[in-house]
C-alpha positions in Angstrom: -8.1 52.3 -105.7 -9.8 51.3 -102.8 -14.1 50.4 -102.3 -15.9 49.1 -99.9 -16.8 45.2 -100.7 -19.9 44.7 -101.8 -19.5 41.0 -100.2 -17.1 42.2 -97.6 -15.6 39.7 -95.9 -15.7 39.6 -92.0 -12.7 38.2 -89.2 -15.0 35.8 -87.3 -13.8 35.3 -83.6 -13.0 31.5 -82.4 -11.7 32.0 -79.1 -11.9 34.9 -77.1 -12.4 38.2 -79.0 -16.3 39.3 -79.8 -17.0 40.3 -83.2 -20.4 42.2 -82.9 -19.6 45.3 -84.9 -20.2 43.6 -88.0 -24.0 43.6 -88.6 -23.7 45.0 -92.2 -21.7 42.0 -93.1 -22.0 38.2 -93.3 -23.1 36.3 -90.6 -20.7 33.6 -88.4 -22.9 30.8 -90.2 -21.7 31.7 -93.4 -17.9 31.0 -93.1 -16.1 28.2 -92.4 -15.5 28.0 -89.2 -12.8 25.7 -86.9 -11.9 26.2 -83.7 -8.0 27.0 -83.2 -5.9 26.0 -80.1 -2.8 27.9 -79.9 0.3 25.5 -80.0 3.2 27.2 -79.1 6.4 25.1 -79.2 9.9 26.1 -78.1 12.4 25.1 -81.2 15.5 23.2 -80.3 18.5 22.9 -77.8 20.6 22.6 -80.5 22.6 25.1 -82.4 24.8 28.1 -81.4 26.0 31.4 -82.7 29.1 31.4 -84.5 29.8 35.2 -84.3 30.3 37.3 -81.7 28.2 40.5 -83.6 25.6 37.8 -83.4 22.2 38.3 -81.6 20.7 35.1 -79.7 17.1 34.1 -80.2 14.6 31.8 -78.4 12.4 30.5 -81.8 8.8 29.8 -80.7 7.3 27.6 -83.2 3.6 28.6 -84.5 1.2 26.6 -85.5 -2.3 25.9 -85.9 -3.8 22.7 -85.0 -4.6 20.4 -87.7 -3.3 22.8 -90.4 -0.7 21.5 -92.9 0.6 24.9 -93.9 1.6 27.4 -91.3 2.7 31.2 -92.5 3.5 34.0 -89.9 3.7 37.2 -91.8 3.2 40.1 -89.6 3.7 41.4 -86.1 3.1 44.5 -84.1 4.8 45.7 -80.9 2.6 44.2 -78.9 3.3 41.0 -80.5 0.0 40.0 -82.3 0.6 37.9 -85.3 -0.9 37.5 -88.8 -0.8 35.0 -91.4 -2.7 32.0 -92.9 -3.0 28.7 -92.2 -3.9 25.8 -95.0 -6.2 28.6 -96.9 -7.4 31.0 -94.4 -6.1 34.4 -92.7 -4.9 34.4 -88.8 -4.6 36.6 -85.8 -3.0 35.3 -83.0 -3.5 37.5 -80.2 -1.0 36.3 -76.8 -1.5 32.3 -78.5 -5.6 33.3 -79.1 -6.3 33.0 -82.5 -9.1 34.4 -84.6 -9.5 33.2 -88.4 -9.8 35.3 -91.3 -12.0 34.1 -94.1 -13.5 36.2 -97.3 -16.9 35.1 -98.0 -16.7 32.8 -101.4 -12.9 33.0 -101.3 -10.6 30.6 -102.4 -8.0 31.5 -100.4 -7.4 34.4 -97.3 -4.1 35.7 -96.3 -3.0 38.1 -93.5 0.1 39.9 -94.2 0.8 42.8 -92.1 -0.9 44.5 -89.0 0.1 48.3 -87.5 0.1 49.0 -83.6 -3.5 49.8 -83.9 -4.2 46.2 -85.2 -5.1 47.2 -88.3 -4.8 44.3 -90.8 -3.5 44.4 -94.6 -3.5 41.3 -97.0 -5.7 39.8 -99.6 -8.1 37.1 -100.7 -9.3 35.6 -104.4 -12.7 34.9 -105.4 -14.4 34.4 -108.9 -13.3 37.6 -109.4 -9.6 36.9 -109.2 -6.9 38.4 -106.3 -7.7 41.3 -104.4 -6.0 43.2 -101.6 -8.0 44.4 -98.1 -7.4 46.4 -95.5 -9.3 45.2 -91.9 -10.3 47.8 -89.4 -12.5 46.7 -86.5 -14.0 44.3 -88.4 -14.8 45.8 -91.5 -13.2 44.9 -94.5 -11.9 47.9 -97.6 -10.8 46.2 -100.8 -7.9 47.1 -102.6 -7.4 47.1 -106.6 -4.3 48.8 -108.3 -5.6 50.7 -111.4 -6.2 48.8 -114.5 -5.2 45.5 -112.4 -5.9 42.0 -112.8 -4.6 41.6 -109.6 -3.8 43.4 -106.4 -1.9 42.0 -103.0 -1.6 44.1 -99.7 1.4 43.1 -97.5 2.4 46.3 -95.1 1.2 48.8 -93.2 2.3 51.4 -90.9 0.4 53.4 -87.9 -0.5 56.3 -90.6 -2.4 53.7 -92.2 0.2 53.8 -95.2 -0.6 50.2 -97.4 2.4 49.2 -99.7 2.0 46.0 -101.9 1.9 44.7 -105.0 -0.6 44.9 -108.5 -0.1 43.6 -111.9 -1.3 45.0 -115.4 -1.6 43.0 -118.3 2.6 43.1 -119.0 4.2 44.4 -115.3 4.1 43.9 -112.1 4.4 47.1 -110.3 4.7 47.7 -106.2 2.2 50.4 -104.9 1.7 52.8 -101.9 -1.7 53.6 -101.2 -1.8 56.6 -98.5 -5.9 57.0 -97.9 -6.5 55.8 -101.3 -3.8 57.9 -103.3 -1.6 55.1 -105.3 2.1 55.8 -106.0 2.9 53.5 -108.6 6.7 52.4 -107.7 8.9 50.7 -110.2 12.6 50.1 -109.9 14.4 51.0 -113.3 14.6 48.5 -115.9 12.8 46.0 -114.0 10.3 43.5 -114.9 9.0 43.0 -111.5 8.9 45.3 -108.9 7.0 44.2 -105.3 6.5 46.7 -102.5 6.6 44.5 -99.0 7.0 46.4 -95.8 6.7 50.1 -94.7 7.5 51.8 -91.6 6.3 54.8 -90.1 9.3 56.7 -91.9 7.8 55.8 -94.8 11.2 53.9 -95.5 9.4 51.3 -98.0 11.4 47.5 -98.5 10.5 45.2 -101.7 12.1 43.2 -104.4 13.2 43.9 -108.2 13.8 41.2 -111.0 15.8 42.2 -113.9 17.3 39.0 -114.8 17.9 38.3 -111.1 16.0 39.1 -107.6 17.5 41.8 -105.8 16.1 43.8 -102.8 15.5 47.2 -102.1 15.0 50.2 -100.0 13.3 53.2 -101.0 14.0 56.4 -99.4 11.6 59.4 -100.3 11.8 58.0 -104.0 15.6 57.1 -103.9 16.0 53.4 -104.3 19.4 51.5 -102.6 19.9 48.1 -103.9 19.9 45.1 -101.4 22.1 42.2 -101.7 23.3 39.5 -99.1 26.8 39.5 -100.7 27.4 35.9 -102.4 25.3 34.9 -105.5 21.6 34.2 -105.3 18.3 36.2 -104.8 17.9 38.7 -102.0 13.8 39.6 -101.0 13.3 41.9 -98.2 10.4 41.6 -96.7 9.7 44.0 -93.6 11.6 47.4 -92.3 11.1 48.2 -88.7 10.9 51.8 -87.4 14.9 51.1 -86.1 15.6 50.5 -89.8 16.1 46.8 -89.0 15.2 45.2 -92.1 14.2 41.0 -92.7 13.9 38.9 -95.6 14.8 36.1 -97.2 17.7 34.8 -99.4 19.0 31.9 -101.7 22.1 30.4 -101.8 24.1 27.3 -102.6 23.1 26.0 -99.3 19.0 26.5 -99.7 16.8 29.4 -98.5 17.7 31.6 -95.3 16.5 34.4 -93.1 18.1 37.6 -93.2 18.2 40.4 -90.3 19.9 44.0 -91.8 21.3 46.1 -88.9 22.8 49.0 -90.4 24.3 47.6 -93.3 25.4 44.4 -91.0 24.0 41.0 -92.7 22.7 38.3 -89.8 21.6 35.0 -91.6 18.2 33.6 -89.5 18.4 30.1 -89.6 15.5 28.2 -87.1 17.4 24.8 -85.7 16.8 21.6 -87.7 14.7 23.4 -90.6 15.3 22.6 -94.0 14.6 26.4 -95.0 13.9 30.0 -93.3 12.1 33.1 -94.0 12.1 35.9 -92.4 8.8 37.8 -93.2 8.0 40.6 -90.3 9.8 42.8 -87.4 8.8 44.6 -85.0 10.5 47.7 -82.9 11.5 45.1 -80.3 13.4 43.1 -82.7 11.0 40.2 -82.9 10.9 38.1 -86.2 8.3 36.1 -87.7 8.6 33.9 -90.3 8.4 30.7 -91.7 10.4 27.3 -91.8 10.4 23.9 -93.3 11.0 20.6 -92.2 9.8 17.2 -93.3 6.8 17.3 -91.3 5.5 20.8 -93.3 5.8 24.4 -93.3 5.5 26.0 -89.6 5.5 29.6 -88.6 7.8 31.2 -86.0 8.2 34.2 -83.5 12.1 34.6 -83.0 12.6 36.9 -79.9 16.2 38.3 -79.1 17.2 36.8 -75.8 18.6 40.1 -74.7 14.9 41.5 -75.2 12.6 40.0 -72.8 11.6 36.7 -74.1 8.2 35.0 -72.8 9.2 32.8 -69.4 7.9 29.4 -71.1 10.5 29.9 -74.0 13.6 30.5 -71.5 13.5 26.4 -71.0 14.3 25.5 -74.2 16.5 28.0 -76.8 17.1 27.5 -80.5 19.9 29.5 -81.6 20.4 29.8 -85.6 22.2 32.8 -86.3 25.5 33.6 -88.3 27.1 36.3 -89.1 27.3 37.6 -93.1 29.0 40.6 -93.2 28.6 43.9 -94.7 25.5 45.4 -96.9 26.7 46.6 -100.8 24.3 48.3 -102.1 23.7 50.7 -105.2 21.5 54.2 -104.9 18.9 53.9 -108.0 16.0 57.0 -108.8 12.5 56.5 -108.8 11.1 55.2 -112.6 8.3 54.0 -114.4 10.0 51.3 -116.6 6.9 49.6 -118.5 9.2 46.9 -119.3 7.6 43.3 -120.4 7.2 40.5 -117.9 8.4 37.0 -117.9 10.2 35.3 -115.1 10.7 32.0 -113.3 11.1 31.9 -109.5 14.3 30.8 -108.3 14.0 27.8 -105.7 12.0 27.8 -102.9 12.3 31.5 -101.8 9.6 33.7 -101.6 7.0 31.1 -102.4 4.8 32.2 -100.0 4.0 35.5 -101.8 5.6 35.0 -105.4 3.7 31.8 -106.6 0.1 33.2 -104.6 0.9 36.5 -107.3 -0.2 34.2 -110.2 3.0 35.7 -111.5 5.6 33.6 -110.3 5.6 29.8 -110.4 8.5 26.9 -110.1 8.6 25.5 -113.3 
């Protein structure tokens, strides 16, 4: 269900955007406030593609000044960026960013933004986790039905919100279309998680029943996702190309995936210790996350045979390496109610399993 928040929260402007429309909410004086310099660093000139189905990238690294923790979730085709930094949302608009902070939150986190900027994600307070949508400043929270907590991740230009909500035995992905909830639940399943949508309505998540496995849901008709090899699979974004991104876990540590028609490309930013892959636009572009010893950092990848931004042509980070072909396994839509207890495998998917209160390391 969705409601208007009784403390809504409010995007406050730090660099050159104007927030005036948002006299029913809290004032400027009543966040925290910082003001954010873009950095944007060109990764590399190092590394090389190892296959000639491969695509090229420049990686432009994406970070907020003074922040330990960088995320890039999100990105629209006109290339504004969401995510969080340390514990507070982002926009970065052409390297302007704007923060995104719930009054009385603990924590804020963009996930996803449509071509109309629209923002998805979700914050916790004293009342626990809940999702929100943003529109022109004003702020709609999300709760699942019966939830104890509710996480927004994607959103398409029909204003379609897919994520995530958990009872008190399941975790269940949703689709809120105007504040109708599908409840969507992968057969047998313990965990089901609803990432990315695009306008299609072609949904992308993850499944655990035992292990993490990906999916794709058609109209209803699920089709398993698994870069071939053992470890998890998490697809995180669909673009409306049917490119799809993610994330996966393998002997090596924790990769980037790009799906082109059934065709596995591993993301892998120069030098990091680990890659995600967490959004994709029409264009192609990836953001993500990577670590290194100095922290996490965010990234924008942009195929070099798109039109990559003039500073980045200097420098070029190529991490990419061909997987091979998609299996995958049709599954029907189901309500499985099955009990929930997991542990997270490694370090994938932190950035969204462990903030579920659901998922944790031990």
């Amino acid at each position: 269900m969705t409601s208007k928040l009784s403390e809504p929260p409010i995007r406050v402007n730090l660099s050159r955007r104007n927030s005036t429309k948002n006299t029913k909410y809290f004032r400027g004086d009543d966040m925290r406030m910082a003001i954010l310099g873009a950095v944007a660093v060109s990764i590399g000139l190092f590394g090389a593609a190892v296959s000639a189905n491969s695509a090229a990238y420049t990686f432009t690294q994406i970070d907020v000044p003074g922040a330990s923790t960088n995320l890039a979730f999100g990105i629209n085709n006109a290339g504004q960026i969401v995510g969080s930094f340390n514990r507070s949302g982002f926009l970065d608009t052409g390297g302007s960013f704007t923060q995104i902070d719930a009054p009385g939150a603990a924590e804020t986190v963009a996930t996803g933004i449509n071509n109309a900027g629209q923002i998805v994600g979700w914050f916790e307070n004293i009342t626990g986790t809940h999702g929100f949508f943003e529109s022109g400043g004003r702020f709609t929270q999300i709760d699942g039905p019966g939830a104890v907590i509710t996480q927004a991740f994607g959103i398409n230009d029909a204003r379609q919100i897919v994520g995530l909500f958990g009872d008190s035995t399941v975790v269940h992905g949703f689709l809120d279309s105007g504040g109708s909830f599908t409840q969507i639940d992968v057969p047998g399943a313990v965990i089901t998680q609803a990432f990315g949508i695009n306008d299609a309505g072609q949904i992308v998540g993850l499944f655990y029943n035992g292990s993490f496995h990906g999916f794709l849901d058609t109209a209803g008709s699920f089709t398993q996702i698994d870069v071939p090899g053992p470890g998890a699979t998490e697809p995180f974004d669909i673009n409306d190309v049917g490119q799809i991104v993610g994330a996966f876990l393998d002997g090596t540590g924790t990769h980037g995936f790009l799906d082109t028609g059934g065709i596995f490309t591993a993301i892998d930013v120069p030098g990091a210790a680990e890659t995600q892959a967490f959004g994709i636009n029409d264009a192609g572009q990836i953001v993500g996350i990577f670590g290194t010893r100095t922290g996490q950092h965010g990234f924008v990848a942009t195929p070099i045979s798109e039109v990559p931004e003039p500073s980045s042509l200097a420098l070029l980070g190529v991490g990419v390496i061909g997987l091979g072909l998609l299996r995958r396994r049709l599954w029907p839509r189901h309500l499985p109610g099955a009990p929930f207890s997991i542990k997270h495998p490694g370090s994938i998917g932190r950035a969204v399993g462990q903030a579920s209160g659901w998922l944790n390391d031990d």
